[in-house]
ZADO-923025 format. One record per residue (C-alpha): residue number from 1; x negated, y, z negated. Coordinates in steps of 0.001 Angstrom, whole numbers, m for minus. Example, Ala and Ser with C-alpha at 12.3 -4.5 7.8 and 13.67 -1.06 7.14 Angstrom:
BEGIN
<pt><pos>1</pos><x>m12300</x><y>m4500</y><z>m7800</z></pt>
<pt><pos>2</pos><x>m13670</x><y>m1060</y><z>m7140</z></pt>
***
This chain:
BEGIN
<pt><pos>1</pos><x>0</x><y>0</y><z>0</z></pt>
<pt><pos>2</pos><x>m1400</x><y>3514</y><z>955</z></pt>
<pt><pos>3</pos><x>m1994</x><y>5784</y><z>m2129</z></pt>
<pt><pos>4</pos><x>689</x><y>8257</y><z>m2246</z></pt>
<pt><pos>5</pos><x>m1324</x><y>10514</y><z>m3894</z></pt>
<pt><pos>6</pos><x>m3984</x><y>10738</y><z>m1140</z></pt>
<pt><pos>7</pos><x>m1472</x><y>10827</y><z>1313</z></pt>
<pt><pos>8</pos><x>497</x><y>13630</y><z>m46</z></pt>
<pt><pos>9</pos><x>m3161</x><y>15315</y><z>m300</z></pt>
<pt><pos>10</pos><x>m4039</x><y>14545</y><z>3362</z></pt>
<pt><pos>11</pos><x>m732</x><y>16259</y><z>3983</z></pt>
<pt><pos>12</pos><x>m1373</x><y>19506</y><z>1962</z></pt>
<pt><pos>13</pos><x>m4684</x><y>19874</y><z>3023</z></pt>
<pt><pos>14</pos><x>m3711</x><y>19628</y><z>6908</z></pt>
<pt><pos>15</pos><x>m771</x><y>22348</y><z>6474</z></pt>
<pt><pos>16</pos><x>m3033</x><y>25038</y><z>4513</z></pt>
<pt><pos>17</pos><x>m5909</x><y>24215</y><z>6740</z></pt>
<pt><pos>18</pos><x>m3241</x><y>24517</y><z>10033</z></pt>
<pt><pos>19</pos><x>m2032</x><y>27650</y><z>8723</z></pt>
<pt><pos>20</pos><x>m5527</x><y>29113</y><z>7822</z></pt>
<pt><pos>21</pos><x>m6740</x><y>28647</y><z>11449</z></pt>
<pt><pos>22</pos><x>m2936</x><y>29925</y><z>12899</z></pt>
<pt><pos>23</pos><x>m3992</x><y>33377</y><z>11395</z></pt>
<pt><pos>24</pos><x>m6961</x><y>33924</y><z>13706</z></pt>
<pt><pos>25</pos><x>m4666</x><y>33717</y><z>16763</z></pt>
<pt><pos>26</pos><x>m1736</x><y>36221</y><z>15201</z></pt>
<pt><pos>27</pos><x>m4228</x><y>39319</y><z>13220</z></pt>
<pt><pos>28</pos><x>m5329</x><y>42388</y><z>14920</z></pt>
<pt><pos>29</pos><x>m8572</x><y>41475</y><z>15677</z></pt>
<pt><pos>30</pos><x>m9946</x><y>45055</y><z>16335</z></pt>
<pt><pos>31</pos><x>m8966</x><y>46019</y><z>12818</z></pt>
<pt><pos>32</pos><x>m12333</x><y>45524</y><z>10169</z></pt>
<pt><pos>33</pos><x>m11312</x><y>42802</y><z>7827</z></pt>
<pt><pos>34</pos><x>m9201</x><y>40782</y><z>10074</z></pt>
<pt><pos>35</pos><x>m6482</x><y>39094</y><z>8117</z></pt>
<pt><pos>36</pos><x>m8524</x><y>39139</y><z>4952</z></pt>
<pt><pos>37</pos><x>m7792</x><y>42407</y><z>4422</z></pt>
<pt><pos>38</pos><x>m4165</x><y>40916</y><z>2642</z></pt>
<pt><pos>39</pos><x>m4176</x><y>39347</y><z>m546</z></pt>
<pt><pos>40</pos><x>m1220</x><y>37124</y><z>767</z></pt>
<pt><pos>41</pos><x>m4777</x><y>35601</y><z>2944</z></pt>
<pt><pos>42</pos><x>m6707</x><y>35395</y><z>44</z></pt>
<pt><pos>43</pos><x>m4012</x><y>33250</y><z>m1779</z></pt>
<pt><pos>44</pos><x>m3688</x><y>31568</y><z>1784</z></pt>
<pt><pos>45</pos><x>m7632</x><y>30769</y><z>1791</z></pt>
<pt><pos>46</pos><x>m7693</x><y>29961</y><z>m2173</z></pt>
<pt><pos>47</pos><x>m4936</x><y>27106</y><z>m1141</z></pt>
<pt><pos>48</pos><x>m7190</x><y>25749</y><z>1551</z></pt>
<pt><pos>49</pos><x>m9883</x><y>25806</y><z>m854</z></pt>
<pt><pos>50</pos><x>m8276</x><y>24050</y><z>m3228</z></pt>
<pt><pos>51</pos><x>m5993</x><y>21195</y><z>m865</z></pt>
<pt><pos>52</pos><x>m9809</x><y>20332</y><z>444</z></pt>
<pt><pos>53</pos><x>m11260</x><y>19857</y><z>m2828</z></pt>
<pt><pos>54</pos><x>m8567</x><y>18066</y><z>m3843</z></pt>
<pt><pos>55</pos><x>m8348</x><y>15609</y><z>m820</z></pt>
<pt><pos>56</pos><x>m12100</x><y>14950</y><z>m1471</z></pt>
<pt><pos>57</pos><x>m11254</x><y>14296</y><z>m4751</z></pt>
<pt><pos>58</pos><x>m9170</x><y>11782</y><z>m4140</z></pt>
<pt><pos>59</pos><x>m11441</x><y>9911</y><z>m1428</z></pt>
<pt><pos>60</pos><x>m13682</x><y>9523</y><z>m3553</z></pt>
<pt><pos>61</pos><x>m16235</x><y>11845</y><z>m2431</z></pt>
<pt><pos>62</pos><x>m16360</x><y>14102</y><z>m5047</z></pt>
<pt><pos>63</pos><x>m15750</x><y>13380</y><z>m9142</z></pt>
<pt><pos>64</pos><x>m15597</x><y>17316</y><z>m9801</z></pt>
<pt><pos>65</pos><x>m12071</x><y>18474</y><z>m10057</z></pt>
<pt><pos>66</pos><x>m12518</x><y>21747</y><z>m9881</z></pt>
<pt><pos>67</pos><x>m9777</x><y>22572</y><z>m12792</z></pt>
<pt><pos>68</pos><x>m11292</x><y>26408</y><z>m13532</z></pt>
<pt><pos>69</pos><x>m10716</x><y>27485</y><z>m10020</z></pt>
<pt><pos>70</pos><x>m7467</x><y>25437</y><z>m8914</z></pt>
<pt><pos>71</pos><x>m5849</x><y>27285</y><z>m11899</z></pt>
<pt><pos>72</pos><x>m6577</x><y>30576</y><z>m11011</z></pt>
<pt><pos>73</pos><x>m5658</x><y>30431</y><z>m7556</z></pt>
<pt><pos>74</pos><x>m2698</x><y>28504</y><z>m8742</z></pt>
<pt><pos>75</pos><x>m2025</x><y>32341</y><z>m10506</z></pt>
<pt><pos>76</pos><x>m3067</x><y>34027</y><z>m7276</z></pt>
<pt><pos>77</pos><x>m548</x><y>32032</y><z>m5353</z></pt>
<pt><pos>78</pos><x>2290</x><y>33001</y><z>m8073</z></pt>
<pt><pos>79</pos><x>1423</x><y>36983</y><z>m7954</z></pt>
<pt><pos>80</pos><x>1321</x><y>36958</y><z>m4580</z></pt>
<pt><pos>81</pos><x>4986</x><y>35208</y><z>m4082</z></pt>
<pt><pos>82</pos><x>6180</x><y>37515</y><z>m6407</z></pt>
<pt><pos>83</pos><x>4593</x><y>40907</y><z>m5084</z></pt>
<pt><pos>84</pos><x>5526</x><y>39769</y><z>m1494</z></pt>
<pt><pos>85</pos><x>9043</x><y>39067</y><z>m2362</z></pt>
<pt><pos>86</pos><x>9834</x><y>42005</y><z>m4962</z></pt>
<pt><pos>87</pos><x>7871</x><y>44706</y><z>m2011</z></pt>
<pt><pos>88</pos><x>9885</x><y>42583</y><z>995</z></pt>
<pt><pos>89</pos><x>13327</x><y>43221</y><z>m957</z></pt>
<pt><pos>90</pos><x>12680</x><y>46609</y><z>m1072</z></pt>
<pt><pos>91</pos><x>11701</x><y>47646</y><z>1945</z></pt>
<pt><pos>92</pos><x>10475</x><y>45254</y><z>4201</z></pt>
<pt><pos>93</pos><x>7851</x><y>47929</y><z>6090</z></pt>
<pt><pos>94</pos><x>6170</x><y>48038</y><z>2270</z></pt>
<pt><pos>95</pos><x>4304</x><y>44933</y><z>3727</z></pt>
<pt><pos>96</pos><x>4820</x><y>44395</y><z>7060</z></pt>
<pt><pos>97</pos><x>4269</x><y>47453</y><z>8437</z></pt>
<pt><pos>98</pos><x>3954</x><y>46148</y><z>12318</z></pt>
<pt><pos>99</pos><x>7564</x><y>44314</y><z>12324</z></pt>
<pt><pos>100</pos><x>8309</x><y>41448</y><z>10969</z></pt>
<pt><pos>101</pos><x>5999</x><y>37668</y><z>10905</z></pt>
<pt><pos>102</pos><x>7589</x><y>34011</y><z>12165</z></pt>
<pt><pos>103</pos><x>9790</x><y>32927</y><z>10040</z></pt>
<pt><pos>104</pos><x>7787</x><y>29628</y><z>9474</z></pt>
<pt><pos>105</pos><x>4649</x><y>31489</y><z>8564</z></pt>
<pt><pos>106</pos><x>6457</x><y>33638</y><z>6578</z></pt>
<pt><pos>107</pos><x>7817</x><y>31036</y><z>4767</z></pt>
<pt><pos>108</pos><x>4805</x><y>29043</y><z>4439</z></pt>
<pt><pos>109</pos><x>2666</x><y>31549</y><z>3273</z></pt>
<pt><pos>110</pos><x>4731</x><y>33398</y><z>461</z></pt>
<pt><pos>111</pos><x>6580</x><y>29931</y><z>m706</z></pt>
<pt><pos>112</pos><x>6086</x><y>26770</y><z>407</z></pt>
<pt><pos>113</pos><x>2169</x><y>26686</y><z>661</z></pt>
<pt><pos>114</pos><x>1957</x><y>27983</y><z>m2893</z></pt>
<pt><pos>115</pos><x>4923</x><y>25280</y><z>m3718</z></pt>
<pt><pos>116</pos><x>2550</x><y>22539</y><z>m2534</z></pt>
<pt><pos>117</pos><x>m298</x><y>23420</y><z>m4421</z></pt>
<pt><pos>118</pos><x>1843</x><y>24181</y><z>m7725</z></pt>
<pt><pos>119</pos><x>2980</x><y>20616</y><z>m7487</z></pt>
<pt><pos>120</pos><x>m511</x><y>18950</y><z>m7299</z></pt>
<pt><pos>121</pos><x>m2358</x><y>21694</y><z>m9729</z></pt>
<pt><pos>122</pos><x>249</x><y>20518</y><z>m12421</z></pt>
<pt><pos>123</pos><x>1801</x><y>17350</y><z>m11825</z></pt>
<pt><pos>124</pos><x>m1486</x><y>15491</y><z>m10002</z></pt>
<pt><pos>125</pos><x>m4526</x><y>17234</y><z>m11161</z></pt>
<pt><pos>126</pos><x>m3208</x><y>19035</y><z>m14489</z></pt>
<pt><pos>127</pos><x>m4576</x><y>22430</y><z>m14959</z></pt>
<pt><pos>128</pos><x>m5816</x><y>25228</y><z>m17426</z></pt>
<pt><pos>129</pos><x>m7811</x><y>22537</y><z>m19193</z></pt>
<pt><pos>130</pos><x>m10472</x><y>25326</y><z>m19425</z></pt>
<pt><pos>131</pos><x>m9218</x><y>28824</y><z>m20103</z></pt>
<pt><pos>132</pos><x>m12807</x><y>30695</y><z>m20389</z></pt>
<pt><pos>133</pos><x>m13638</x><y>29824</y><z>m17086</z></pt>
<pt><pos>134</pos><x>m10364</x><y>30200</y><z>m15271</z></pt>
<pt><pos>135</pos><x>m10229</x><y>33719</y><z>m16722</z></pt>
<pt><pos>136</pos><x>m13133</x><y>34540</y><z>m15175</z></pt>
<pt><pos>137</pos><x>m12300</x><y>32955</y><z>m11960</z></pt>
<pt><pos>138</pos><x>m8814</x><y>34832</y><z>m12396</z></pt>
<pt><pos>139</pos><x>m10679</x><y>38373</y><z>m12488</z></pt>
<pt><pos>140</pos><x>m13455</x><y>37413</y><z>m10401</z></pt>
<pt><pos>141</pos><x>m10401</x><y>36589</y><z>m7325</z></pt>
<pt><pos>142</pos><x>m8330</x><y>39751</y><z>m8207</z></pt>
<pt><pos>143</pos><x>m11046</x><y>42406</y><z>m9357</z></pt>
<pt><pos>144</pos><x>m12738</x><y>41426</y><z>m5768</z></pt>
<pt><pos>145</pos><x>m10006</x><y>41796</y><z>m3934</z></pt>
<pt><pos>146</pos><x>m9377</x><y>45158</y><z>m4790</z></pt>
<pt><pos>147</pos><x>m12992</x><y>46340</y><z>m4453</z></pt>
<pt><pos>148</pos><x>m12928</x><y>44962</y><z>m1024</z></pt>
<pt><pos>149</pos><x>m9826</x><y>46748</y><z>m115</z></pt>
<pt><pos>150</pos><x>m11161</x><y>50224</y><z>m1926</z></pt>
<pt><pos>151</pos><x>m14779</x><y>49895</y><z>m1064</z></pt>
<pt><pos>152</pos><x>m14780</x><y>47924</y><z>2044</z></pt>
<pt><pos>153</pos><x>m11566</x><y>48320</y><z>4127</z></pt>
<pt><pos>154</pos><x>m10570</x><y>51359</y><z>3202</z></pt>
<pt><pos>155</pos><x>m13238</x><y>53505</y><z>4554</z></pt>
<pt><pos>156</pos><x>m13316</x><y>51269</y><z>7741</z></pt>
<pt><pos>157</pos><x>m10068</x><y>51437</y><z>9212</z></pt>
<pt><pos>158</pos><x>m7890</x><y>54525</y><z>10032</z></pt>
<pt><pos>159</pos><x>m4225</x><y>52066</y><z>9836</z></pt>
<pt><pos>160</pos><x>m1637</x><y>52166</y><z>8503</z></pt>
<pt><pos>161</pos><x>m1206</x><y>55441</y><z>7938</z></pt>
<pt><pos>162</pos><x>246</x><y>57082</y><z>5012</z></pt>
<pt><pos>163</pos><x>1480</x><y>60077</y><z>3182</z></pt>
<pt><pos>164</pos><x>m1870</x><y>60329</y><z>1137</z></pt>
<pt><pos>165</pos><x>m4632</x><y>58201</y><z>3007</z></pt>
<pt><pos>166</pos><x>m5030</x><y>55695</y><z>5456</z></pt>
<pt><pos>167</pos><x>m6666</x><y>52838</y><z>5953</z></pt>
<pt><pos>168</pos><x>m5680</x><y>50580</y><z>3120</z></pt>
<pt><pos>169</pos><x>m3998</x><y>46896</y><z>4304</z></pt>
<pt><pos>170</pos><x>m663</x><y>47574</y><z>2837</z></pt>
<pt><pos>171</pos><x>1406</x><y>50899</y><z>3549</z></pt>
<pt><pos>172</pos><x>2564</x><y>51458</y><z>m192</z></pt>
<pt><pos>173</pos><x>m747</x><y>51487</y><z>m655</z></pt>
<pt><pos>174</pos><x>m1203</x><y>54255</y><z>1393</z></pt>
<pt><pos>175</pos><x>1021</x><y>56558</y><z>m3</z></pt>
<pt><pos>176</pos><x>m488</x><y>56620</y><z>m3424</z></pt>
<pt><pos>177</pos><x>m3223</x><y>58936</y><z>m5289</z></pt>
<pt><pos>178</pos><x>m6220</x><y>57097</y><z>m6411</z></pt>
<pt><pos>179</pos><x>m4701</x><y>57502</y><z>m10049</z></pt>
<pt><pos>180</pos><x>m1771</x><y>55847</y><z>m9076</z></pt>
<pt><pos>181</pos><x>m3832</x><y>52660</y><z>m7056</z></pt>
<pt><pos>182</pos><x>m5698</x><y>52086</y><z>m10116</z></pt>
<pt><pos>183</pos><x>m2435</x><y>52083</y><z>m12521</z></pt>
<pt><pos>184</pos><x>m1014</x><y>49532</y><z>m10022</z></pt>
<pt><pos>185</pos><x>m4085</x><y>47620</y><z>m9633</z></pt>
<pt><pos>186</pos><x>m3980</x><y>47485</y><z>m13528</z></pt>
<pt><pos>187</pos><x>m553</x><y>46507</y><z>m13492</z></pt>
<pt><pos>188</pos><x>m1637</x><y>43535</y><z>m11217</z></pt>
<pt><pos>189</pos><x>m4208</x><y>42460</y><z>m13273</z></pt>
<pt><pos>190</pos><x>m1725</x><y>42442</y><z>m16238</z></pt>
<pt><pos>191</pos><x>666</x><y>40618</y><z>m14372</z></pt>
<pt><pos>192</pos><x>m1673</x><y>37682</y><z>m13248</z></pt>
<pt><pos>193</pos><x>m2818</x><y>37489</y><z>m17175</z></pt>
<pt><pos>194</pos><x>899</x><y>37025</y><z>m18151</z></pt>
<pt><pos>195</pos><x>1822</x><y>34317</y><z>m15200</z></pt>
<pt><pos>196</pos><x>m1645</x><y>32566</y><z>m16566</z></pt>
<pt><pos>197</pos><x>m113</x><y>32340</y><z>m20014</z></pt>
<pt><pos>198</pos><x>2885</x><y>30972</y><z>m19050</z></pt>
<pt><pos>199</pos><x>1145</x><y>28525</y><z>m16751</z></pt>
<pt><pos>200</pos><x>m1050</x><y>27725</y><z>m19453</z></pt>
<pt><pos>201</pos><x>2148</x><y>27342</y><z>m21849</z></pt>
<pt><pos>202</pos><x>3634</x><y>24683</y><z>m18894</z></pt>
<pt><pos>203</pos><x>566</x><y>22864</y><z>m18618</z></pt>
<pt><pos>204</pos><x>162</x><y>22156</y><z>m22074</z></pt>
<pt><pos>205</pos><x>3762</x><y>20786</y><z>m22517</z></pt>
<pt><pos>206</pos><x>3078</x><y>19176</y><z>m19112</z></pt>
<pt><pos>207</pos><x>523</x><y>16727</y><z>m20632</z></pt>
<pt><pos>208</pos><x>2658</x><y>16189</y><z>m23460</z></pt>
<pt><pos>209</pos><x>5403</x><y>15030</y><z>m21783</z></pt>
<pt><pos>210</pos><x>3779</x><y>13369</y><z>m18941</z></pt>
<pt><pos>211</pos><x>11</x><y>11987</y><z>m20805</z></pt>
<pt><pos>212</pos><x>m2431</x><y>10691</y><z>m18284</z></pt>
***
């Protein structure tokens, strides 16, 4: 009988990796940062990441599990669902400034590829076994994105275009002071520490219930 557990990996791993690749053929390529100027691709390539490591895991060709990282981008995945979604029902131009994405990658990128790797970081692998270093993974992932954004993308592209500056990946983002873009990337931050406690709240009633 096939192990259902590497199959569903094989699975997981094919779809982020599928939808990873897809990106290069739909971004503005002439814009500097490509698709990794969105934090929706950073969740996207922290799922890869983690449905590889994962599916090595489980053929045997690895005997790390990773647990620090997977649970941090499992956090990553939940902020950016919820940011996505909360912006989207809004206004939908908050994020998607150039009209609106396929529905399937739309989909699969603020729900369904998060979904996937929600199930396996707490029902398969069973994460936030260490918090110190999934902290610092957490604000490593977050605190990077938004120098990248600030530092790198910012000064290096002239879209969108907003009532304050230009340049940054998201048009909100656009229309706010400095001031304000640091009280909202503080407000982020926050967030992702309180979705880490209650992940780390699940987890640990997760192993209680369900003891490897």
């Amino acid at each position: 009988m096939a192990n259902p557990v590497l199959l569903w990996r094989w699975i997981v791993a094919a779809l982020a990796v599928g939808f990873f690749l897809y990106q290069f053929t739909t971004t503005n390529l002439s814009a500097f940062g490509w698709q990794f100027r969105f934090l929706t691709i950073w969740g996207l390539t922290a799922n890869m990441i983690v449905a590889v490591l994962m599916l090595r895991l489980s053929m045997g060709r690895s005997s790390r599990d990773h647990n620090a990282f997977v649970s941090a981008a499992a956090v990553m995945g939940a902020v950016v669902v919820l940011m996505y979604w909360k912006l989207y029902f809004t206004d939908p131009k908050l994020v998607n400034s150039a009209g609106p994405i396929p529905w399937y990658q739309e989909y699969y990128l603020h729900a369904l590829g998060p979904l996937l790797m929600w199930i396996d970081a707490f029902f398969v692998l069973g994460v936030f076994r260490r918090i110190l270093p999934t902290l610092g993974w957490m604000m490593g992932l977050f605190v990077g994105y938004i120098v990248w954004i600030e530092v790198v993308i910012h000064p290096m592209n002239d879209t969108p275009v907003g009532k304050v500056t230009r340049g940054l990946p998201y048009p909100f983002l656009n229309n706010m002071e400095m001031g304000q873009r640091l009280e909202f990337y503080v407000t982020t931050i926050v967030t992702a520490l309180v979705i880490g406690a209650i992940f780390w709240g699940l987890a640990a009633i997760l192993r209680r219930v369900m003891p490897a």
